[in-house]
TIRO-2110 file (N, C-alpha, C; in Angstrom, 1 decimal):
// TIRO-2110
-38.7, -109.3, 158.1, N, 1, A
-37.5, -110.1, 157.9, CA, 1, A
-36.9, -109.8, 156.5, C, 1, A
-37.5, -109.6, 155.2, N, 2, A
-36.9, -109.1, 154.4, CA, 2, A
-36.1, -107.6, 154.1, C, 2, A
-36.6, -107.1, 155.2, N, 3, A
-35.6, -105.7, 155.1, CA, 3, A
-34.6, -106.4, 155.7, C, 3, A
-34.2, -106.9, 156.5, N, 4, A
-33.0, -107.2, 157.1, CA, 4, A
-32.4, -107.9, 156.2, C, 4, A
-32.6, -108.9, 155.4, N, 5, A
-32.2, -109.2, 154.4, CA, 5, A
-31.8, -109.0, 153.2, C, 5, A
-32.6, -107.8, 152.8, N, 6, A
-32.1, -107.6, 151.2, CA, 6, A
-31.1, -106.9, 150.9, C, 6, A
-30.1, -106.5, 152.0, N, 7, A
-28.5, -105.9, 151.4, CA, 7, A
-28.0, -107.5, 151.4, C, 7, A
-28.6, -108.4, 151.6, N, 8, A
-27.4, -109.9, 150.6, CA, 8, A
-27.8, -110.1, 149.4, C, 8, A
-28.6, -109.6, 149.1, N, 9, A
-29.0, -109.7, 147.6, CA, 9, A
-28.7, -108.6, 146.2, C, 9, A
-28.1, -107.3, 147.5, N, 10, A
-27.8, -106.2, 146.4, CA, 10, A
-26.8, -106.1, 146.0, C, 10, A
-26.4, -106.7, 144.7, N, 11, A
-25.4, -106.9, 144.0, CA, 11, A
-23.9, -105.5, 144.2, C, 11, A
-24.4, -104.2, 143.5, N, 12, A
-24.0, -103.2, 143.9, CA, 12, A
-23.2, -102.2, 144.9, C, 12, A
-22.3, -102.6, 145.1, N, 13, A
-21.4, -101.6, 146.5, CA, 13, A
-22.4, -100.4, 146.5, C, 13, A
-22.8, -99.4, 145.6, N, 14, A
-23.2, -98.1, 145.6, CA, 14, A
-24.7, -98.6, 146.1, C, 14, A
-25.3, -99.1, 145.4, N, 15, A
-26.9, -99.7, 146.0, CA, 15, A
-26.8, -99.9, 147.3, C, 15, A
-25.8, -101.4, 147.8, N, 16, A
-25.9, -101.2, 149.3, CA, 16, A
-25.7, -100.2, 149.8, C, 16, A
-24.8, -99.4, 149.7, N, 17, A
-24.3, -98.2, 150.8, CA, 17, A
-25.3, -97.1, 150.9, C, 17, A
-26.2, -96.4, 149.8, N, 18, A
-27.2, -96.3, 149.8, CA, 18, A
-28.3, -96.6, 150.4, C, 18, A
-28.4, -97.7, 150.6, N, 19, A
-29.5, -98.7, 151.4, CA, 19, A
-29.4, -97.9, 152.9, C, 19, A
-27.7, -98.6, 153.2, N, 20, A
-27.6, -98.2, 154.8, CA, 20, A
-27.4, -97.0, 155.0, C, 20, A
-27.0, -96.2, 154.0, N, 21, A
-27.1, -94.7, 154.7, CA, 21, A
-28.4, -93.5, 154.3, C, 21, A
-29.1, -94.3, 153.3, N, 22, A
-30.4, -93.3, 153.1, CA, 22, A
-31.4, -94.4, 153.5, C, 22, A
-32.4, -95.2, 152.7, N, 23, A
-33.1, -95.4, 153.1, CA, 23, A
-33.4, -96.3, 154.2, C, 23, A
-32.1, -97.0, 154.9, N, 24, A
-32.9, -97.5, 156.5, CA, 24, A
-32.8, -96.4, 157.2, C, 24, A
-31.6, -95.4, 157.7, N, 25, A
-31.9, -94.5, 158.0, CA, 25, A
-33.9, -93.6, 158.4, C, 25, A
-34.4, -93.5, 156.8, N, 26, A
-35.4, -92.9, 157.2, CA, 26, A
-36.3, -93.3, 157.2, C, 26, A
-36.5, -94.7, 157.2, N, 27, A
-37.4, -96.2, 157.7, CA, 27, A
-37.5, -95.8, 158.6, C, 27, A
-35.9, -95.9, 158.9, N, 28, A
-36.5, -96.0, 161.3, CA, 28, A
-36.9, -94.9, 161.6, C, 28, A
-36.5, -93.8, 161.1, N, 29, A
-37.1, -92.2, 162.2, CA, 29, A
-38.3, -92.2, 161.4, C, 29, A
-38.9, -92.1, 160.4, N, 30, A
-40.1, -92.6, 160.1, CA, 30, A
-41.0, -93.7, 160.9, C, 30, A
-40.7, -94.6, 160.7, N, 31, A
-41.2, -95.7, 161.8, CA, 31, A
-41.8, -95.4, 163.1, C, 31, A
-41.0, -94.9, 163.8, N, 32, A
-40.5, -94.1, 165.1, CA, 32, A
-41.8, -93.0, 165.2, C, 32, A
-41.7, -92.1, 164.2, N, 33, A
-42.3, -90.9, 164.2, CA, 33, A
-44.2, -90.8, 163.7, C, 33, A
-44.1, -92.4, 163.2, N, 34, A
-45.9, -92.3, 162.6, CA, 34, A
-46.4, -92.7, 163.4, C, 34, A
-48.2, -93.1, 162.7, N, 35, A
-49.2, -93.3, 163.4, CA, 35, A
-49.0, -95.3, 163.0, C, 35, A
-49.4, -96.0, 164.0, N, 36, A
-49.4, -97.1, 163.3, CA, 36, A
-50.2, -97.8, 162.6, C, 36, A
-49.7, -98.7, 161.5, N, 37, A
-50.3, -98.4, 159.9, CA, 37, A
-51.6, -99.8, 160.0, C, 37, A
-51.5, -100.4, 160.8, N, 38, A
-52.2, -101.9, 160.8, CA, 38, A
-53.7, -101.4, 161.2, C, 38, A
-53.5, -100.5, 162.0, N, 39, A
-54.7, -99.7, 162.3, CA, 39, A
-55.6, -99.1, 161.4, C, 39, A
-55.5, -98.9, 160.2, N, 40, A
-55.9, -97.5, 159.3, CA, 40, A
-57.0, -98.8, 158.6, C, 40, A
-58.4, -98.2, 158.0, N, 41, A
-59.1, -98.6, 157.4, CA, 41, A
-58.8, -98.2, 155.9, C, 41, A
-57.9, -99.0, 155.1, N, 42, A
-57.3, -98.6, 154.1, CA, 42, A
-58.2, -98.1, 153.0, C, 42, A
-59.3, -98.9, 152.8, N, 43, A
-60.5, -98.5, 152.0, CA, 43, A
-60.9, -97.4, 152.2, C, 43, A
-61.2, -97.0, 153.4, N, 44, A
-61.9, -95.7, 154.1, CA, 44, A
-60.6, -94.3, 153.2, C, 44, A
-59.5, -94.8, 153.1, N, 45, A
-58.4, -93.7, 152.9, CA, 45, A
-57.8, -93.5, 151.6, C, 45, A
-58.6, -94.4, 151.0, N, 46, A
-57.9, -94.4, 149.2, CA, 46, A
-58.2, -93.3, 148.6, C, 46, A
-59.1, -92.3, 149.1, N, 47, A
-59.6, -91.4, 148.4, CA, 47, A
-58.6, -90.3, 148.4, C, 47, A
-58.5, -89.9, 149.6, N, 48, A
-57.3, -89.0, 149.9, CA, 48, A
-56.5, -88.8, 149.5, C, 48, A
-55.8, -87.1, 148.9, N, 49, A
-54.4, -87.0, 148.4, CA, 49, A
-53.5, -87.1, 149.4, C, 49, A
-52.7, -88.1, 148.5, N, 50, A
-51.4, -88.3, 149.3, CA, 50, A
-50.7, -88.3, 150.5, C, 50, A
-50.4, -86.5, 149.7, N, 51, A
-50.1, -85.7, 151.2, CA, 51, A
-50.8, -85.3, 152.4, C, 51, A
-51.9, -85.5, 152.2, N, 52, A
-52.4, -85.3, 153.1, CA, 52, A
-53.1, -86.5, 154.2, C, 52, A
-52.7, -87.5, 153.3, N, 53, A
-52.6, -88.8, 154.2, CA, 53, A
-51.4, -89.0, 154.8, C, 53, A
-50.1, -88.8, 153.9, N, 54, A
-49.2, -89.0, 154.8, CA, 54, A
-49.3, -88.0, 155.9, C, 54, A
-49.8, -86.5, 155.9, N, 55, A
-49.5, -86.0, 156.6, CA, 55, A
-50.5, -86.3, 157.8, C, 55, A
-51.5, -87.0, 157.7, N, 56, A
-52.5, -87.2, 158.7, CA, 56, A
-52.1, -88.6, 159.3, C, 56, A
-51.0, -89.5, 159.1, N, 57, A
-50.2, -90.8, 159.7, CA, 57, A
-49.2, -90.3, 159.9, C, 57, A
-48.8, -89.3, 159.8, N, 58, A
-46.9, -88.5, 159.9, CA, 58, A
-46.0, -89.5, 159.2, C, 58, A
-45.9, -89.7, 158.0, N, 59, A
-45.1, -90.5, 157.3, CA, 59, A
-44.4, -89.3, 156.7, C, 59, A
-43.0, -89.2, 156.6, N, 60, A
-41.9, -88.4, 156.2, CA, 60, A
-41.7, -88.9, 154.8, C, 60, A
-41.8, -87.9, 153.8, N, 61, A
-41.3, -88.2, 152.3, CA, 61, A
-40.2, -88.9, 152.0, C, 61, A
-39.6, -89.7, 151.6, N, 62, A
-38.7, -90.3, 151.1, CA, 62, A
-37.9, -89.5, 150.6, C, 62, A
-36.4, -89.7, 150.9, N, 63, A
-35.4, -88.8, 150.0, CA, 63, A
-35.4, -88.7, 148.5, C, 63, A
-35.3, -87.2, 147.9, N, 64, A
-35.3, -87.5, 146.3, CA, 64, A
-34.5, -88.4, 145.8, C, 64, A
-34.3, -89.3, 145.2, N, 65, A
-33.3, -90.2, 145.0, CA, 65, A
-32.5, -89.9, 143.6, C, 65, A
-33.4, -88.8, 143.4, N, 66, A
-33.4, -88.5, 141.5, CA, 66, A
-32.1, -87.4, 142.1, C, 66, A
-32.2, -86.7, 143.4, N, 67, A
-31.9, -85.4, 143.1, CA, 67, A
-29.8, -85.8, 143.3, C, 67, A
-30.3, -86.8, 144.4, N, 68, A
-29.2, -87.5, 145.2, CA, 68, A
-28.1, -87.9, 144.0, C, 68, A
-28.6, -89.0, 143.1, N, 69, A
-27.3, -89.5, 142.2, CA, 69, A
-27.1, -88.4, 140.8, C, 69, A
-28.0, -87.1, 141.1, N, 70, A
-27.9, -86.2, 140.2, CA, 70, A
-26.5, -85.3, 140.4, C, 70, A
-26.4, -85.1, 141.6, N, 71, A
-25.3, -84.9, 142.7, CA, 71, A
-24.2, -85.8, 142.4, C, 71, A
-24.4, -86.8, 142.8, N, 72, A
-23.5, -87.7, 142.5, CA, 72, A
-22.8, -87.9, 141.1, C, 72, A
-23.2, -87.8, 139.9, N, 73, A
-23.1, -88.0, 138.9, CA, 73, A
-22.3, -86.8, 138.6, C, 73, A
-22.9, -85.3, 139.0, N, 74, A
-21.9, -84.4, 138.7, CA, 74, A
-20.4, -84.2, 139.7, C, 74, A
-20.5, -84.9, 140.9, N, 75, A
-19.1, -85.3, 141.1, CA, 75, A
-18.2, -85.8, 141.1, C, 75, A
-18.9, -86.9, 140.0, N, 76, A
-17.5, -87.8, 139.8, CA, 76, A
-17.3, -87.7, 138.1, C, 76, A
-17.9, -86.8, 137.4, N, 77, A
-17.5, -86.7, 136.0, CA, 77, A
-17.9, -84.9, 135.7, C, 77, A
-16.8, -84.1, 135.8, N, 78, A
-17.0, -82.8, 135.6, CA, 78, A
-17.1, -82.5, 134.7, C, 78, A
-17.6, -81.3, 134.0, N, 79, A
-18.2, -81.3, 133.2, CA, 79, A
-16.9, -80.6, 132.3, C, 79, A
-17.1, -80.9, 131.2, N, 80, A
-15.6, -80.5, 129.8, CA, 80, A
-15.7, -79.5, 129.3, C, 80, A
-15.3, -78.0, 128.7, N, 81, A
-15.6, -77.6, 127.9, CA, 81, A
-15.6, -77.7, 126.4, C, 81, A
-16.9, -77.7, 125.3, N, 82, A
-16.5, -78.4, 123.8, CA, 82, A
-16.1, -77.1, 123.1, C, 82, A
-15.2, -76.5, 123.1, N, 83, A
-15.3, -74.9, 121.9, CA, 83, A
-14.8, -75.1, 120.6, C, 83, A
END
């Protein structure tokens, strides 16, 4: 219930729009595409690197989000030359 909820709480135009076009997006085909998680003996799996847990529940990495408003940032302020 709180994912359905928290774009009323996100102050931000750019946050929400974000929300709805990156990460519920890859919630659901994620969701869709794993193993289900209620199942997993969590203790039994703490040991394991990462990726190789995600890749043994088929959980899909999260979009860079660093790489994303890195993008963003250089298109909306180009860059000046100082000589």
């Amino acid at each position: 219930m709180g994912a359905l909820f928290a774009p009323f709480n996100v102050k931000r135009p750019d946050e929400r729009e974000r929300l709805f076009k990156i990460y519920y997006p890859w919630a659901l085909k994620t969701s869709a595409n794993c193993k289900s998680l209620i199942n997993v003996y969590w203790e039994k799996v703490m040991e394991k690197d990462v990726d190789e847990l995600r890749a043994e529940l088929g959980i899909e990495v999260p979009p860079n989000m660093r790489e994303l408003r890195k993008a963003a940032r250089a298109i909306r302020k180009p860059k000046t030359n100082q000589n």
